[in-house]
C-alpha positions as CSV (number, residue, x, y, z in Angstrom):
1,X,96.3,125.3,97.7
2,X,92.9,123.8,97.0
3,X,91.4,127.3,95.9
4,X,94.5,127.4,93.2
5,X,93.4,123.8,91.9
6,X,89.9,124.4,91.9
7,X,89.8,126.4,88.7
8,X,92.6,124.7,86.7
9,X,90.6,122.6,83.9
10,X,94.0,122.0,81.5
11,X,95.3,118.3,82.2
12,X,98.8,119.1,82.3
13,X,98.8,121.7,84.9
14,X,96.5,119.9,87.3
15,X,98.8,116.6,86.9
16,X,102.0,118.7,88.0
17,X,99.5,120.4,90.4
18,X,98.8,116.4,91.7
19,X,102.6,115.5,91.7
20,X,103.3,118.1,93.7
21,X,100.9,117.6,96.2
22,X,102.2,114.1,96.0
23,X,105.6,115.4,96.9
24,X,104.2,117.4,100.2
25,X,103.5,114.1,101.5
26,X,105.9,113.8,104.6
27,X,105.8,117.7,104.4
28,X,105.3,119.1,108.1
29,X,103.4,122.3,107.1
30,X,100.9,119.7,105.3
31,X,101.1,117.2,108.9
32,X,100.1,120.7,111.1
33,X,97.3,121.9,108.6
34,X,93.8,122.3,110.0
35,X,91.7,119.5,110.0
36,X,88.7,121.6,107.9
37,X,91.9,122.6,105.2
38,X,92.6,118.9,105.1
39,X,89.2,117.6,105.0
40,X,88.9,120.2,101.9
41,X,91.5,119.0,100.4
42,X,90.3,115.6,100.4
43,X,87.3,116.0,99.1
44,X,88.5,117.9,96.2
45,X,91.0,115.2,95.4
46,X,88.1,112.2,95.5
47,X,86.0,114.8,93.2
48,X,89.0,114.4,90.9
49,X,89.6,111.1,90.5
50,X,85.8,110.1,90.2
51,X,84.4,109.9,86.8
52,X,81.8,112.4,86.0
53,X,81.0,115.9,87.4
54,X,81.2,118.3,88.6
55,X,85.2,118.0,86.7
56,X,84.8,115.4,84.3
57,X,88.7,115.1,84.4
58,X,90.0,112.5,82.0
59,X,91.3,109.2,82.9
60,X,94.9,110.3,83.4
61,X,93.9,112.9,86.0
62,X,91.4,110.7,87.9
63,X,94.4,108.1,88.3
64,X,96.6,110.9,89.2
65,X,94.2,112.0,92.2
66,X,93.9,108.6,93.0
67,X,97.4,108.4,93.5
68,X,97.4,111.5,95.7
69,X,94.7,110.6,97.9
70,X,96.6,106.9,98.7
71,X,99.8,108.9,99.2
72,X,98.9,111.8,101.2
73,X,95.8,110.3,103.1
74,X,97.0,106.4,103.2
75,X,94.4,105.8,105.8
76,X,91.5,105.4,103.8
77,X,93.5,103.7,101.1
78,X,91.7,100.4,101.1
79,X,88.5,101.2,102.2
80,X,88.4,103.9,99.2
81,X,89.4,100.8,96.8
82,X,87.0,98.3,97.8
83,X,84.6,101.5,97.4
84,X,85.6,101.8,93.7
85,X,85.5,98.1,93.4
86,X,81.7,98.0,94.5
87,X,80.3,101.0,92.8
């Protein structure tokens, strides 16, 4: 899954690509994932949505990944708000 979005540079794909992932959510094969597949995922999502490289995705994608990260890791959700409020 992250090795599929990794590449992907068009904005339309990688915002079905973010919908979907939004979708997995509740999904138990996401739930039982390895920790190091999760953490990866993560991180790949927060390179997304911040401005800049190494994706220098446009504003619609960044929001997108910001979306995904609240949904699918809603523990960090404030404290990664107050983040982007501070820096």
């Amino acid at each position: 899954m992250i090795d599929t979005m990794r590449p992907i540079r068009s904005e339309s794909p990688l915002l079905r690509y973010l919908n979907a992932i939004s979708a997995l959510a509740g999904c138990p094969y996401l739930i039982s994932c390895n920790p190091t597949t999760k953490l990866r995922l993560q991180s790949e999502l927060y390179a997304l949505s911040s401005p800049g490289g190494p994706h220098y995705a446009p504003r619609s994608v960044r929001k997108a990944a910001n979306c995904t990260l609240d949904v699918v890791f809603p523990l960090g959700k404030h404290t990664r708000y107050i983040v982007r409020l501070l820096f």
